[in-house]
Structures are given as structure tokens and as C-alpha cells.
N, C-alpha and C positions, 0 to 999 in steps of 0.2 A: 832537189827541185828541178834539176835541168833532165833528169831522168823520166820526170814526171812530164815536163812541158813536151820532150820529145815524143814521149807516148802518146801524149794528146794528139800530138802534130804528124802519127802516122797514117797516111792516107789510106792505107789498107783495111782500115777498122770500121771509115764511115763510106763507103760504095752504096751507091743507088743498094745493089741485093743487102747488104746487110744494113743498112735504112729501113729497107722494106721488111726484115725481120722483127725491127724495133717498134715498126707501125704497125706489125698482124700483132705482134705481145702487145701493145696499147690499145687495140681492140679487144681482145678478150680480154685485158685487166677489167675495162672499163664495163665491157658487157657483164663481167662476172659483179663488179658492186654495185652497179648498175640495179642489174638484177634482185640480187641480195637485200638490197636496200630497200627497193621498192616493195617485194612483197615480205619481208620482215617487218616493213613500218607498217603496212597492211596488216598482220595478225598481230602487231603488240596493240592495237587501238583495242581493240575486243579482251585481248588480256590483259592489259591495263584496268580495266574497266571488272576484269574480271577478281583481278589482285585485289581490287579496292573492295570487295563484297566481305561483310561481315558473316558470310556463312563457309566454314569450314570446308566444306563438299565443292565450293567454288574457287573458294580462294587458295586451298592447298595443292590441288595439282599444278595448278601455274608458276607456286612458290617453289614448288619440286624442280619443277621446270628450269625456271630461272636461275635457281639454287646451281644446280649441276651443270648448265651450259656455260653459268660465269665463275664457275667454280675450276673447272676443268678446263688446260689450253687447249686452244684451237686447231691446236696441230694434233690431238689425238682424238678429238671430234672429228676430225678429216679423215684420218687412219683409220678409227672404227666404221665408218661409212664408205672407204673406200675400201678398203680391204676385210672387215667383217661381215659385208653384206653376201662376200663370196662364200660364204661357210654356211649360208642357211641354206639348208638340202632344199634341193629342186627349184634352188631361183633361174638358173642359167635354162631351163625349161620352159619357163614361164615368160609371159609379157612383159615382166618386169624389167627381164633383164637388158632389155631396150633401154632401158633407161639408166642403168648398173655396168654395162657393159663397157663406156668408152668412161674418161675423168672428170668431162665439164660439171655434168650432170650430180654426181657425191659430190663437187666441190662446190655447188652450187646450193644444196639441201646444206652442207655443213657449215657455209656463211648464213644463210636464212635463217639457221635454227639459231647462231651463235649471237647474229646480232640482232632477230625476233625478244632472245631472251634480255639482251643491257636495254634495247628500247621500251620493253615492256615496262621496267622499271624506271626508267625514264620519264615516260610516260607518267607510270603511277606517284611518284613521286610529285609531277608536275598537278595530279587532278587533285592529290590529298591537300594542296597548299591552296586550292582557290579558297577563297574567302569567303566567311560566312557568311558575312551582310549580303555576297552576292546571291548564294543560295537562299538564303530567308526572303529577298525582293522576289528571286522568279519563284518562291513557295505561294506566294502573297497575290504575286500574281493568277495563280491557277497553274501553273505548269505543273505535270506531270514526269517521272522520272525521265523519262525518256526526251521528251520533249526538251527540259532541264538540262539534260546531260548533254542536248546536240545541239542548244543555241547557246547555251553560259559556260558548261565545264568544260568541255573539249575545247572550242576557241582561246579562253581562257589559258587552259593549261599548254594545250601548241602555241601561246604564244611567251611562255616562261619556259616552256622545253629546248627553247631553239639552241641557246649557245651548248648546253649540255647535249643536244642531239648532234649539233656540229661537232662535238668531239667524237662522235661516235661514228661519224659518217669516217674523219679523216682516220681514224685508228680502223677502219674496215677496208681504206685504202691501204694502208700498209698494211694488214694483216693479208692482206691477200698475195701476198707477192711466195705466201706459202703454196700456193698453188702450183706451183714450178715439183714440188715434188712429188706429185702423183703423174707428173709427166706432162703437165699442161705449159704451154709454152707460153706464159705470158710476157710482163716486161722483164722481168726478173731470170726466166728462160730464156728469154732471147739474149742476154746478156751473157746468161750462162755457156748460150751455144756458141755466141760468139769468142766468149773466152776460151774454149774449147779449141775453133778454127784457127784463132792467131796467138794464143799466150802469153795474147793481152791483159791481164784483167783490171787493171787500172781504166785504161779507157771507156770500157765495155758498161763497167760499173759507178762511173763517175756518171757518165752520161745518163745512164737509167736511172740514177740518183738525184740529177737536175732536173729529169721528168718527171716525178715523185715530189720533189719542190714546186713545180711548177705549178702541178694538180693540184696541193694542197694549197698552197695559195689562190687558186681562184677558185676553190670550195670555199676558201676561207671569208672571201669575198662577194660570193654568190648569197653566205650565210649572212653576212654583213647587211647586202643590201637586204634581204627579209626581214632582218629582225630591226629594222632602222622604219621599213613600210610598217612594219605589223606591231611596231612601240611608240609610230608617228603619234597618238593621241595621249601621251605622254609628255613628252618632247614640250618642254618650256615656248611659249609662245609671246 
């Protein structure tokens, strides 16, 4: 224990520059699920919707989909995208490789895809539970599928998806701290580089570890107050 307090208590570990290391890795963690989040929840709404179709030709590529991206770890989703996209002849020629050539960019296609495909189910999951009486009232009404789907099921269902979607948000926070091994220096890299410079790795990692606490807790919170707003007509009065 006193090994450990001391390490804490080297000054050499926390300097303005290696602070400042700890805060460029807390921007890109943050850009990187940031990112991921937003336009994964963006394509699981459509495939969602899509999952739910009783026709075969709709509903089986998406199952494919989902099947393999939550099937398979996310650290070899990364790898094949970071390093097998190098093997298709003639990409480094091409425009593409704009996009292939430096790490954000795979590691940002390999969280999209990873957590497009648990939200999709999420999602589906959330629309198959709405309740019948509600769909037979807007039948009754006139409404149209579409019409149906985007004022009763989707509200409905985003508002029983939340707590399950919050897991999903904070497990994409953590999973991303794999991004350090294709060379992106997030929070998880910068700790890594710091343990590298002092041979520390106690302090390095404790610390990047209370910032991971910290995140998660005020996701945790964030999701708290939503799902308290969007259950208020619930809520005993």
C-alpha cells in the first residue's frame, strides 16, 4: 500500500505535458463514441424496422448482419478493417485510401458497424413489445404504416429501449479503449505512453481508470434523467 500511495504521490507522472496527453486521449476516446454512437443509432432505426419485416429478402440480411458483428469480438472487427482492407489490390491508388490510410477512420467504421448491429436489436426487440391495443387504436384511427410506425411505435419503443440502450452506450465506452492498438492514442494510449516515459504503470492506469468511472457515471446519469422525462406519464401522481 505505501508503494502504491507513493506512486500516486509522484510528481513526475501528473506535469501540465503529460495532463495534456491525458486530455488529447479524452478527446478522441470521446470523438471516437461520440461518433460511433450517433450514426450507429442512426442506421439501427431503419434496421430495426427492418428486422421486424416478415419478408425473408428484408429481414435476413440484417439478421446476417447482426448475427456476425455480435457474434464475433470487436477486436477482430478492428483488425479486419484495419489491416485487411490493405490487401484489396489497388485500394492505396484509389480515393479510398484517404480514408484507410491513417487509424481513426477503421476504427471508427469498426465501432459503427459493432454497435449499429446490438442497437439494431435493441431497437427491434423494443418495437416487437409495443402493444397491441396500441397498434389496433392507431389502425382504428386511419393511420397508415408509416404514419403508425413514426407517431406510436418508434416513440413507444425509444422509450422501453433506454435502460438497455444505456448499456450499450457505456460498453462502447469501454470497448473502445481497444483503439490504442492500431496506434490511436486515446485515453488508454496516453496512459500507455506514459507508462512507457516513467515506469509507472500504476499511476498512469489508475488514473485513466477514474476517468472511465467518471464517464460512466455521468452517462449513467445523463440516461437517468431521460428515462425519468420520457416515463414522467407513468410516474404515480
Amino acid at each position: 500500500m505505501d508503494a502504491l500511495i507513493a506512486l500516486l504521490e509522484n510528481n513526475d507522472i501528473f506535469t501540465p505535458r503529460t495532463l495534456l496527453q491525458y486530455w488529447g486521449g479524452l478527446v478522441t476516446t470521446v470523438q471516437l463514441v461520440f461518433l460511433a454512437l450517433l450514426i450507429g443509432g442512426v442506421l439501427a432505426v431503419p434496421l430495426a424496422l427492418m428486422r421486424t419485416s416478415s419478408k425473408v429478402w428484408i429481414n435476413g440480411p440484417v439478421w446476417l448482419f447482426t448475427y456476425v458483428f455480435r457474434g464475433t469480438p470487436l477486436l477482430i472487427q478492428l483488425y479486419m478493417i484495419y489491416y485487411g482492407v490493405t490487401l484489396i489490390e489497388g485500394i492505396q491508388e484509389s480515393i479510398w485510401w484517404v480514408i484507410f490510410e491513417g487509424a481513426f477512420y477503421p476504427a471508427l467504421i469498426a465501432f459503427v458497424l459493432n454497435t449499429a448491429a446490438y442497437t439494431t436489436e435493441i431497437f427491434r426487440g423494443a418495437i416487437v413489445a409495443t402493444p397491441a391495443g396500441e397498434i389496433e387504436a392507431a389502425k382504428a384511427y386511419g393511420m397508415g404504416w408509416w404514419k403508425r410506425t413514426r407517431r406510436i411505435v418508434l416513440p413507444s419503443a425509444f422509450r422501453r429501449a433506454i435502460p438497455a440502450y444505456s448499456n450499450e452506450v457505456i460498453f462502447m465506452l469501454h470497448a473502445s479503449a481497444i483503439a490504442s492498438v492500431v496506434t490511436i492514442i486515446d485515453l488508454l494510449g496516453a496512459a500507455r505512453n506514459i507508462y512507457a516515459q516513467f515506469y509507472a504503470p500504476f499511476p498512469a492506469f489508475i488514473f485513466v481508470g477514474c476517468i472511465y468511472l467518471v464517464l460512466t457515471f455521468g452517462i449513467l446519469g445523463i440516461f437517468k434523467k431521460i428515462e425519468k422525462h420520457m416515463l414522467a406519464h407513468l410516474q404515480p401522481r
